[in-house]
C-alpha positions as CSV (number, residue, x, y, z in Angstrom):
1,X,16.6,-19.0,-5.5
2,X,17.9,-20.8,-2.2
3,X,19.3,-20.4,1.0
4,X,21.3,-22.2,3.2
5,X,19.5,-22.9,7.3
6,X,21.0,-24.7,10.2
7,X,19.2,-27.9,10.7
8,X,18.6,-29.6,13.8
9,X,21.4,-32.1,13.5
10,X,23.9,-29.0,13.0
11,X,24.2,-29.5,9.1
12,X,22.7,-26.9,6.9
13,X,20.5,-27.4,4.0
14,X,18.8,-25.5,1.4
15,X,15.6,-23.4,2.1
16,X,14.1,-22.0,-1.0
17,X,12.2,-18.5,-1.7
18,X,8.8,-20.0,-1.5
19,X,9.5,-21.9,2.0
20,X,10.5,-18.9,3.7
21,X,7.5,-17.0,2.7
22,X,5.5,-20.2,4.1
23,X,7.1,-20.2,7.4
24,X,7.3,-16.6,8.0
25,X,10.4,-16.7,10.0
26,X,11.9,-13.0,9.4
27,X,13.8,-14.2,6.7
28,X,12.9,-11.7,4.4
29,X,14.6,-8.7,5.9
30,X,12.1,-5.6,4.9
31,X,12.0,-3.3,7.8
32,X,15.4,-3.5,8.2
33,X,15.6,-1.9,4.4
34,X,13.5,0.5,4.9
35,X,15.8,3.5,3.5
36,X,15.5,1.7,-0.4
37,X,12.2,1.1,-0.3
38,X,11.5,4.9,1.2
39,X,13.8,5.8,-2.0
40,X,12.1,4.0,-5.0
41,X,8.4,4.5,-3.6
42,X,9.2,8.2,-3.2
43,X,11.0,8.7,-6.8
44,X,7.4,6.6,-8.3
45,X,5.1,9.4,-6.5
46,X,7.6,12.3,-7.9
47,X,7.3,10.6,-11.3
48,X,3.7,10.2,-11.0
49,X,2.8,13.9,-9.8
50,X,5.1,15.2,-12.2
51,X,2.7,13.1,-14.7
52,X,-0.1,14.4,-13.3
53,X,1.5,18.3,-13.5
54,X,3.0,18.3,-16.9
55,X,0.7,15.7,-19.4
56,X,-2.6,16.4,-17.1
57,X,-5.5,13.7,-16.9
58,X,-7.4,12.7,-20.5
59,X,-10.7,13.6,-18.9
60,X,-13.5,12.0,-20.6
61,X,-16.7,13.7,-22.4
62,X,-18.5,13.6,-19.0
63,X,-16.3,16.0,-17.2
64,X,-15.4,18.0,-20.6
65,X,-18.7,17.8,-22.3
66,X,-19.2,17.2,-26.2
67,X,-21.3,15.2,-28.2
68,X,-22.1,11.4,-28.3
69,X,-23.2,9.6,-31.6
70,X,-23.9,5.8,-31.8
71,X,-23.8,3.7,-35.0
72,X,-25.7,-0.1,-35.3
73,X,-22.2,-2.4,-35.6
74,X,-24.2,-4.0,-38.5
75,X,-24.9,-2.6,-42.0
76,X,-25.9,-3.5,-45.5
77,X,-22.7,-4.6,-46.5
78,X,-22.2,-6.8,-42.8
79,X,-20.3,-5.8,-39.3
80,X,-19.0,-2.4,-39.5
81,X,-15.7,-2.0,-37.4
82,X,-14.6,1.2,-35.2
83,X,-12.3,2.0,-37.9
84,X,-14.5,2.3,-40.6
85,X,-16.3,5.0,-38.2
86,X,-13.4,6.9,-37.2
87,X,-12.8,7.1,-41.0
88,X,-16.0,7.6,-41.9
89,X,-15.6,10.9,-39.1
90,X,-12.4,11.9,-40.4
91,X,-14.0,12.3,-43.5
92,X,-16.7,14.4,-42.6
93,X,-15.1,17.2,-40.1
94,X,-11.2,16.3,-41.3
95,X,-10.1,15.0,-37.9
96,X,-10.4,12.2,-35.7
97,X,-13.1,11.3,-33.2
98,X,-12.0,11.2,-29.5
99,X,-12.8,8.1,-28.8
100,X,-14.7,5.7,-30.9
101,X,-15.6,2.2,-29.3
102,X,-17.8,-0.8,-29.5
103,X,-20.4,-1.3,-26.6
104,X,-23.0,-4.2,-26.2
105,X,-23.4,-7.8,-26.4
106,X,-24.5,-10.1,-29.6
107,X,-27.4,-8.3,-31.4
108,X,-27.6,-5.0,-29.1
109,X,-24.1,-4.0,-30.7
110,X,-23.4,-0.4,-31.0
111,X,-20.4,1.5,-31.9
112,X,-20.3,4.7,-29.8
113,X,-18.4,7.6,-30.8
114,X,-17.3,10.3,-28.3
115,X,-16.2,14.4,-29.8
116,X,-16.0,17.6,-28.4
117,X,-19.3,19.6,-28.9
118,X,-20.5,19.6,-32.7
119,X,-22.8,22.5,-34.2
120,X,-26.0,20.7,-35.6
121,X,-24.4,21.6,-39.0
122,X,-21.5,19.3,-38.0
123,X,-23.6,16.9,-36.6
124,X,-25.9,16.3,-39.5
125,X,-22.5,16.4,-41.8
126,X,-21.3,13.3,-39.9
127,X,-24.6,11.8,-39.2
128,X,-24.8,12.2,-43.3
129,X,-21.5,10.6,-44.2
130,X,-21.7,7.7,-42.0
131,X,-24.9,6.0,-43.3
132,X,-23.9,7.1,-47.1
133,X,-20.3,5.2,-46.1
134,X,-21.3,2.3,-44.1
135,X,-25.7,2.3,-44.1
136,X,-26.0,1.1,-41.2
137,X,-29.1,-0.8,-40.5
138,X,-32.2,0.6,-38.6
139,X,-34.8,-1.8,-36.4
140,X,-36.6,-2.9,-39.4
141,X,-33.7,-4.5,-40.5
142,X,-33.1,-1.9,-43.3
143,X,-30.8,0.6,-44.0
144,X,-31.7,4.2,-42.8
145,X,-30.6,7.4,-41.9
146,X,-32.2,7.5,-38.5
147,X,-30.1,4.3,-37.5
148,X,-27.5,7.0,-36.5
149,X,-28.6,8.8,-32.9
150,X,-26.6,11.6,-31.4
151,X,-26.7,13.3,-28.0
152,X,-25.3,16.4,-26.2
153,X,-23.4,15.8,-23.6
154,X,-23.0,18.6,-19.9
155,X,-19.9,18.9,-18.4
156,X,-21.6,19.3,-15.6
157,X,-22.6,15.8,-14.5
158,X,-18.9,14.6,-14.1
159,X,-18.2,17.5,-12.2
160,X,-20.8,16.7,-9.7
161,X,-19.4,12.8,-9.7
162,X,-16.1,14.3,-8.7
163,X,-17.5,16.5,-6.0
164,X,-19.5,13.7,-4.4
165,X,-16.5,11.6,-4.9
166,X,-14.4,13.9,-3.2
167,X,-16.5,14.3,-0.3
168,X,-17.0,10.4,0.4
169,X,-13.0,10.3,0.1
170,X,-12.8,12.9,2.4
171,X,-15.3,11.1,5.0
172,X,-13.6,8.0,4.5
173,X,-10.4,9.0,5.4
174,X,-11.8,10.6,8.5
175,X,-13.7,8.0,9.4
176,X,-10.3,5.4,8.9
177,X,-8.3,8.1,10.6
178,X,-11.0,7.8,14.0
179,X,-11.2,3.5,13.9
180,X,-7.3,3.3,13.4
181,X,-6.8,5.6,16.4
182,X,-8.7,4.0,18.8
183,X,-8.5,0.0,17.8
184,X,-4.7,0.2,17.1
185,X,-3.0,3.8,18.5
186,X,-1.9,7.2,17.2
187,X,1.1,6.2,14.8
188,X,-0.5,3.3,13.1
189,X,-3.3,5.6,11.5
190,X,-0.7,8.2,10.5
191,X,1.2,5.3,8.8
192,X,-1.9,3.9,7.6
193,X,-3.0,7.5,6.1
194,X,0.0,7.9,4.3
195,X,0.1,4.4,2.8
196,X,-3.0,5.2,1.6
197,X,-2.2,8.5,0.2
198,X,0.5,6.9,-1.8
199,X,-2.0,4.4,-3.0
200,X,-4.0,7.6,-4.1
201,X,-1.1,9.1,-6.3
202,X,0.5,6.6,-8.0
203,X,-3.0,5.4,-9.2
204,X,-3.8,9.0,-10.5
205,X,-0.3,9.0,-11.2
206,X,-0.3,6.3,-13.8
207,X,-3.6,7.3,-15.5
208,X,-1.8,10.5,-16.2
209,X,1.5,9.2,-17.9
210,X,-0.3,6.9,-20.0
211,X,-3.2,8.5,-20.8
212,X,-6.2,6.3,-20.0
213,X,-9.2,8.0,-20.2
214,X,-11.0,9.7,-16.8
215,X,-14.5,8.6,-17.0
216,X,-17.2,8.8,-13.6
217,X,-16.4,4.6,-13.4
218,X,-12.5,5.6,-12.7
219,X,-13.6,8.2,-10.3
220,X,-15.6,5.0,-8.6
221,X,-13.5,2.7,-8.7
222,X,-10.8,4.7,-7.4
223,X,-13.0,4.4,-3.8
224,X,-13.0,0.7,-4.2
225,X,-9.5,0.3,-4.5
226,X,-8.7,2.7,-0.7
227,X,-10.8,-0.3,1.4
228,X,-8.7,-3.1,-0.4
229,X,-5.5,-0.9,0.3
230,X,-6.5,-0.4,4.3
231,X,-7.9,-3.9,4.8
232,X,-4.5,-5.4,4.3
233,X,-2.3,-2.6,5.8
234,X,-4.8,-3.6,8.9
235,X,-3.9,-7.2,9.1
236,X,-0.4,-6.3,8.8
237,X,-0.9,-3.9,12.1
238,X,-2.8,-6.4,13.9
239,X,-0.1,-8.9,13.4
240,X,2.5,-6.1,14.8
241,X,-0.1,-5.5,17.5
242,X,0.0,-9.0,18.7
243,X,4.1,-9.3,18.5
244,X,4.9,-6.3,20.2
245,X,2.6,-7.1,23.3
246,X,4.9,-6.5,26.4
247,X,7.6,-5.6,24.3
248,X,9.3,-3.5,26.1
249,X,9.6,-5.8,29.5
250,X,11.3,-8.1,27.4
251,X,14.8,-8.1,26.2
252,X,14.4,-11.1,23.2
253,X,14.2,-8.6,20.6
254,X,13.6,-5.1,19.7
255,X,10.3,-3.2,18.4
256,X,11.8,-3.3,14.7
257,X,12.4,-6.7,14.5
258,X,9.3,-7.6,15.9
259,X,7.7,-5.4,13.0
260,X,9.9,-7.2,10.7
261,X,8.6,-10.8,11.8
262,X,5.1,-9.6,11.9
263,X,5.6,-8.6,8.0
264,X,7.1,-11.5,7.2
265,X,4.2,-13.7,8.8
266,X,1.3,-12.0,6.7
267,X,4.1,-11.8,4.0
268,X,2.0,-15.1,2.3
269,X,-1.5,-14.2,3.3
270,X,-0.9,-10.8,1.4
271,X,0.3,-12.3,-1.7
272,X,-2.9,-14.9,-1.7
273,X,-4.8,-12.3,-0.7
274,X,-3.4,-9.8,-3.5
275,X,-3.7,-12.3,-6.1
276,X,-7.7,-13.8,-5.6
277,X,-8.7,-10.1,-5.7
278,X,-6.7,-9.1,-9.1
279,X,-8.0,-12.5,-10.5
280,X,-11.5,-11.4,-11.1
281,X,-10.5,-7.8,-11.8
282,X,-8.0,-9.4,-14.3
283,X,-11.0,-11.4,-15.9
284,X,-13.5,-8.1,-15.9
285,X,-10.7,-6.4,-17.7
286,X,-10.3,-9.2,-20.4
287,X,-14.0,-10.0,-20.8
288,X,-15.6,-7.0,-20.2
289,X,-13.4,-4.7,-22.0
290,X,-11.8,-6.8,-24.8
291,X,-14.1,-9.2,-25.4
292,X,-17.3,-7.9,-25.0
293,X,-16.2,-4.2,-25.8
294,X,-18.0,-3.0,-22.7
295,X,-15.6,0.5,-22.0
296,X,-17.4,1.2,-18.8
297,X,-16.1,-2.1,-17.4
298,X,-12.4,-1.4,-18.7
299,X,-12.5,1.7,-17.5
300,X,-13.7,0.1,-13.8
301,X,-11.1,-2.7,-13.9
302,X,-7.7,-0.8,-15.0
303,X,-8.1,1.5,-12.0
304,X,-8.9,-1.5,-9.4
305,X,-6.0,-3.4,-11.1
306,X,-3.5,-0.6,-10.5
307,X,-5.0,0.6,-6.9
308,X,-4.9,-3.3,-5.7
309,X,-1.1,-3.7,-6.8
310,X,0.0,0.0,-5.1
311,X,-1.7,-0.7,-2.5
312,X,-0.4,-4.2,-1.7
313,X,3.2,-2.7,-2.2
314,X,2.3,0.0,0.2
315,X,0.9,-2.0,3.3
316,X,4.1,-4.4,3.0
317,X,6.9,-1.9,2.0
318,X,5.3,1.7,3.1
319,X,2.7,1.3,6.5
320,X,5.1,-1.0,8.5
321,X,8.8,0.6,8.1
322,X,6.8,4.7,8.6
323,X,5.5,3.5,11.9
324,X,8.4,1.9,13.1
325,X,10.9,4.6,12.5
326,X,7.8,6.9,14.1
327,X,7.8,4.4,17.2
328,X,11.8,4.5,17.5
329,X,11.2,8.2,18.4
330,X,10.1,7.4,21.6
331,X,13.2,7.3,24.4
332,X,11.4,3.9,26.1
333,X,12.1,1.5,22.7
334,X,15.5,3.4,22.1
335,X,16.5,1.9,25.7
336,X,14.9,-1.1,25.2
337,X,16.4,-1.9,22.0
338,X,19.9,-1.1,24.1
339,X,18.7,-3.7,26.6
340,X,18.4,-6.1,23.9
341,X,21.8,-5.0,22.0
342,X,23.4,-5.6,25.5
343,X,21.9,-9.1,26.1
344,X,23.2,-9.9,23.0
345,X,26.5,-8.7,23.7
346,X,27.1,-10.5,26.6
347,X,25.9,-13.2,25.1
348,X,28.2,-13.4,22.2
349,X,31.1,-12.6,25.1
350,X,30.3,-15.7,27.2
351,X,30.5,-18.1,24.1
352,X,33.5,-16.6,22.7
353,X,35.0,-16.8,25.9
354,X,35.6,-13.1,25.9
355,X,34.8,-10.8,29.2
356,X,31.5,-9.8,29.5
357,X,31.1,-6.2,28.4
358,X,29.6,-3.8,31.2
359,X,25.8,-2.9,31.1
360,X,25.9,0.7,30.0
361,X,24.9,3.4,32.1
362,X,21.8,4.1,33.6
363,X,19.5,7.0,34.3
364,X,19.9,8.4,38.2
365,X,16.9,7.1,39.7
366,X,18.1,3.6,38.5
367,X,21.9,4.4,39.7
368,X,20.5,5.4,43.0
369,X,18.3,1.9,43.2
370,X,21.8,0.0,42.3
371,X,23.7,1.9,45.0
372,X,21.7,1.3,47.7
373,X,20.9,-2.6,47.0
374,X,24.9,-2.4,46.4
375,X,26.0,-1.5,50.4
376,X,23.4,-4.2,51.9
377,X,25.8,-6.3,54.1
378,X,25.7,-9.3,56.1
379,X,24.9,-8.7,59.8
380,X,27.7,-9.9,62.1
381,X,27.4,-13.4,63.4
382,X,25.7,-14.6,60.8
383,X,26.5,-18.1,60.4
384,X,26.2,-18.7,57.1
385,X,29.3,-18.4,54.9
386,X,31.9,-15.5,55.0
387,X,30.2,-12.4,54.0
388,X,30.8,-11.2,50.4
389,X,33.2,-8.3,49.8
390,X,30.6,-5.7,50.1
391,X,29.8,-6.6,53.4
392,X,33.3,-5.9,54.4
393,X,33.0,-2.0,53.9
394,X,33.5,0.2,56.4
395,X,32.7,3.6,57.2
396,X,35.1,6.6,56.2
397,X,37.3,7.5,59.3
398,X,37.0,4.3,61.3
399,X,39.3,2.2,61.8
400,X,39.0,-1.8,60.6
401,X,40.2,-3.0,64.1
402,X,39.1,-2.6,67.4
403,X,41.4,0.1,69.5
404,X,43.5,-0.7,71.7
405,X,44.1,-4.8,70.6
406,X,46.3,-6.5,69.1
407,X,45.6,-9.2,66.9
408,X,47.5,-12.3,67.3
């Protein structure tokens, strides 16, 4: 994809997608679309609370409670795969395990199983029909009943994970709410707040629709992913910070496209930024969770994967556009962005050759100023030049010769 520039010699040429991100010139017009990109990111969070309303979360065994066997991945007759165990379950009880899966590294292999609470009687059923199935081997190398472990496991310990969770969110964000407020201002934390909000849902969101399991590690990592999420949408203010500096003394442009520039200059560092981060995450996803068949690590890695991406789309599409349109409410950038809308104007008037359009109308105090720098004449006898037509005004009721003479 290309565009065409004007080059210095007054010929165009060809400027391609990855240039313009380089430069950072306000080519990519982002703020200035705000409306579409308020549209799609607000259909993805009805979508995704709908998700979360309707299908619910798959909470996992430590939030729900149930019971946990393991099984040796080796047995008599060699490796023994998770779905020779969830057959081997099916068999026992006549449905399917929750989740079976295999955990460890080389040697230390296990294949853990995860149900809903079993009565002992169930317990030794399956127990029993496992190591007649697939005699799994015990530390002595042979096969034996006791190879198979089981555990209970309290509903109660994910519930306090949550609650502690909650309550480090809920510091966090007060804690974000107090450093935004004072380093930037008032708007850029209430932009920054939502932004991260959205991160928040959509990453929930998602988990919902397609059914991942909840486990304590998503709870976690769902904490990592808010600091990845503010730490860009703050480089992005501090970038806006810095262009808007005197803004509204100047008249070059207005507060939006100043936003917009400062976007498009941490347009590049976002995307390298974005895309270092997801690379390990990527790679503990891959190697952790396929390979090595860790599911704690999978379960830490697909909610960092999805909170990095929402909230690099949220600091570049959400943060900047929410606090410009909440900075556009204030009546001193609406009249400077008519200042510069003016400049331009006559601007565009002198080089067509057009006349110069009046300056629009101004508050009282200022039309006051203008009147009375507007009657200053030239005293008489002043020697330099004829005075200008405002000099030649006279009082109401007088006449503009003396009485009595007559001019020659």
């Amino acid at each position: 994809m290309a565009t065409q520039s004007t080059a210095d010699d007054g010929g165009t040429r060809r400027t391609s997608v990855f240039e313009r991100l380089y430069i950072g010139n306000g080519a990519f017009d982002i703020v200035g679309k705000r409306l579409r990109w308020y549209v799609s990111l607000g259909l993805l969070v009805l979508v995704c609370i709908a998700g979360m309303g309707i299908k619910g979360f798959n909470l996992g065994i430590d939030f729900e409670g149930g019971t946990k066997l393991q099984v040796p991945a080796v047995g008599a007759q060699g490796p023994i795969s998770t779905d020779q165990v969830q057959d081997a379950f099916q068999d026992a009880l006549g449905h399917r395990a929750e989740t079976v899966q295999l955990v460890g590294t080389a040697g230390n292999q296990t294949i853990q199983v995860r149900t809903e609470s079993l009565t002992p009687a169930q317990v030794s059923d399956v127990k029993e029909t496992l190591f007649d199935q697939l005699k799994p081997l015990g530390t002595d190398g042979q096969p034996s009943p006791a190879a198979v472990s089981d555990s209970a496991v309290s509903g109660t310990w994910g519930g306090e994970i949550t609650q502690q969770a909650l309550l480090a969110l809920g510091v966090f964000l007060v804690l974000v709410t107090v450093f935004l407020a004072f380093y930037f201002e008032k708007w850029m934390a209430v932009a920054a707040l939502i932004a991260l909000l959205h991160d928040v849902v959509v990453t929930a969101g998602l988990y919902a629709l397609i059914g991942f399991e909840v486990t304590p590690s998503t709870v976690i990592g769902l904490l990592t992913i808010l600091g990845f999420s503010l730490y860009d949408t703050v480089v992005v203010f501090d970038k806006v910070k810095e262009n808007t500096r005197g803004l509204l003394g100047l008249t070059r442009r207005t507060y939006p496209e100043a936003a917009n520039l400062a976007v498009n200059q941490t347009l590049m560092r976002s995307i390298n930024t974005s895309v270092i981060a997801l690379l390990p995450v990527a790679g503990l996803l891959v190697v952790g969770a396929w390979l090595l068949g860790v599911g704690v690590l999978r379960d830490l890695a697909l909610v960092q994967l999805v909170g990095m991406i929402a909230g690099v789309v949220s600091s570049i599409f959400l943060a900047t556009p929410l606090l410009v349109d909440f900075k556009m409410r204030d009546r001193k950038y609406q009249q400077q962005a008519a200042k510069v809308r003016q400049r331009r104007a006559k601007a565009a008037a002198k080089e067509a050759g057009e006349p110069v359009p009046d300056e629009p109308q101004q508050d009282a105090p200022e039309r006051e100023l203008a009147g009375a720098s507007s009657v200053t004449s030239v005293p008489v006898g002043k020697k330099s030049g004829e005075p200008g037509p405002q000099s030649r005004r006279r009082p109401a009721g007088k006449s503009s010769r003396p009485t009595g003479k007559k001019r020659r």
